[in-house]
ZAMARGU-4260 file (C-alpha; in steps of 0.2 Angstrom, whole numbers, plus 5000, padded with zeros to 4 digits):
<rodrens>
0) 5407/5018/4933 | 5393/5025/4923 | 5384/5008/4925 | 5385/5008/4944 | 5378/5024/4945
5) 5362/5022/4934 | 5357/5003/4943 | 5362/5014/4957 | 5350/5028/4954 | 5336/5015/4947
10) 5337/5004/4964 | 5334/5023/4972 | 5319/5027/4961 | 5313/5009/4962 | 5311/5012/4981
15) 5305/5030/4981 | 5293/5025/4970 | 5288/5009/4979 | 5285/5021/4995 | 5277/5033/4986
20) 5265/5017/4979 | 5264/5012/4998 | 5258/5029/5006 | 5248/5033/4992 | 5237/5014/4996
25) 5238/5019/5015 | 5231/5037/5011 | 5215/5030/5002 | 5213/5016/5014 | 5212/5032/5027
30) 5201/5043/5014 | 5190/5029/5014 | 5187/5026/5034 | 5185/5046/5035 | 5176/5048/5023
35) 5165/5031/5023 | 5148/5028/5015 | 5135/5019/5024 | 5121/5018/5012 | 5124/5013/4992
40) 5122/5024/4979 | 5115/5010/4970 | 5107/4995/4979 | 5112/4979/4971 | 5096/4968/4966
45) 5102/4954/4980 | 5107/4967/4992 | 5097/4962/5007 | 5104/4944/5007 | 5121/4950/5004
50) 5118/4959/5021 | 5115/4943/5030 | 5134/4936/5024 | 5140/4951/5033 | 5131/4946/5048
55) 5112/4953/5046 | 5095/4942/5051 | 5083/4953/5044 | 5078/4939/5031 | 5082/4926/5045
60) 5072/4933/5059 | 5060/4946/5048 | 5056/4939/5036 | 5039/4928/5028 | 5036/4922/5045
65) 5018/4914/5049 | 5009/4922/5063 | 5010/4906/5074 | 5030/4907/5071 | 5028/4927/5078
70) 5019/4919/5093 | 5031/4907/5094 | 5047/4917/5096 | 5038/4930/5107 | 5032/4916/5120
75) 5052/4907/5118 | 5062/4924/5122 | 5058/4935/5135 | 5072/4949/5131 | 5059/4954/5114
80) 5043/4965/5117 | 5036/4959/5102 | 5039/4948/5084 | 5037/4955/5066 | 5039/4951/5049
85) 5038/4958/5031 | 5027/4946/5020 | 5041/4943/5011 | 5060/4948/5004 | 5053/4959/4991
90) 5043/4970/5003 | 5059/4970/5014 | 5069/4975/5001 | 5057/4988/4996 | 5054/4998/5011
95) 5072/4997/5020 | 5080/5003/5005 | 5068/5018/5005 | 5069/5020/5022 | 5090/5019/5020
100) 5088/5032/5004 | 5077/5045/5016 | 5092/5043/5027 | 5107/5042/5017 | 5116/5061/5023
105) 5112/5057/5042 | 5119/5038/5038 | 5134/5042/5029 | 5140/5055/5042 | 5138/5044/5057
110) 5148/5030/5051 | 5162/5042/5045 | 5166/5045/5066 | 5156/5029/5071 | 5168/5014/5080
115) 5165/4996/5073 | 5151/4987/5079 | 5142/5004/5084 | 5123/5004/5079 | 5111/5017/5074
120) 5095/5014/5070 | 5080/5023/5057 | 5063/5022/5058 | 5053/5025/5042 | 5032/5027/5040
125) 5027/5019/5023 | 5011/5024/5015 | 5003/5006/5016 | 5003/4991/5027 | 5021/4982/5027
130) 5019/4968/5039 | 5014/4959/5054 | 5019/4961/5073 | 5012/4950/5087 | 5013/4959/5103
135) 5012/4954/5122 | 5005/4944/5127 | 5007/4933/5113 | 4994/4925/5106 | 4985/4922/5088
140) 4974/4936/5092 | 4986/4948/5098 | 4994/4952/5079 | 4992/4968/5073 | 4997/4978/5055
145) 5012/4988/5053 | 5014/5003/5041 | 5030/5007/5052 | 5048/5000/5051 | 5063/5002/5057
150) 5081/4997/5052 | 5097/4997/5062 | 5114/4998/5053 | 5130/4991/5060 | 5148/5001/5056
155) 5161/4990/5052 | 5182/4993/5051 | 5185/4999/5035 | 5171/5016/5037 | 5156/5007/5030
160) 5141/4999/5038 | 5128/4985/5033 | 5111/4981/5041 | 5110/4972/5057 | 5091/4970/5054
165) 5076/4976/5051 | 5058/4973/5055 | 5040/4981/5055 | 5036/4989/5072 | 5021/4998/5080
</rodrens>
């Protein structure tokens, strides 16, 4: 009888305790949508690619584009006042994650509320020249410099975001 009882009692303490286990993931799984983090403490040295597996095109788009290519794109689509690049993913890189960094309180509170897919986006003034943008009407000699840029951050499901794209504006 004794033998009953204590299987008995460790098949209740099993289950109570695989509950427990259950809520407990559930709860962090909550804790983590409310209180989600948009912006890295630490930006990982291939963060900017990783962004484009998540569904980005900054470096597809915004990235080491020849000026013909800007006036290219900008006589191809109508829907985009202008085309701009960075010189390349290092120069990218640099001034988004700055740009993110000025931004990270503003950032991290929006996506804690923000629904998936929502978008906000950051403008941020660098000190120097950080790319290229050809503007309407496009030709070779309507490319100007840019010391200003602007990236927009996508919220995802699980309470963090990832960046939609970035690119030098005027």
């Amino acid at each position: 009888m004794k033998m009953r009882d204590s299987t008995s009692d460790r098949q209740v303490r099993f289950r109570c305790l695989t509950l427990f286990l259950c809520a407990l993931f559930a709860g962090s799984l909550l804790i983590g949508q409310a209180h989600g983090q948009c912006v890295p403490t630490a930006f990982p040295a291939d963060w900017l690619q990783a962004q484009e597996a998540f569904g980005g095109h900054t470096v597809a788009r915004h990235v080491g584009k020849t000026d013909e290519w800007l006036v290219n794109r900008l006589s191809k689509s109508s829907r985009i006042s202008a085309a701009s690049t960075y010189p390349n993913a290092e120069t990218a890189t640099t001034h988004i994650q700055a740009a993110l960094t000025a931004k990270t309180a503003m950032l991290n509170q929006w996506v804690r509320d923000a629904p998936a897919g929502a978008t906000r986006a950051v403008d941020y003034l660098a000190g120097k020249v950080l790319g290229r943008i050809a503007l309407r009407p496009p030709k070779l000699t309507n490319i100007i410099n840019s010391k200003k840029m602007r990236a927009v951050m996508r919220a995802r499901t699980n309470g963090t975001c990832f960046l939609l794209t970035s690119y030098p504006i005027r």
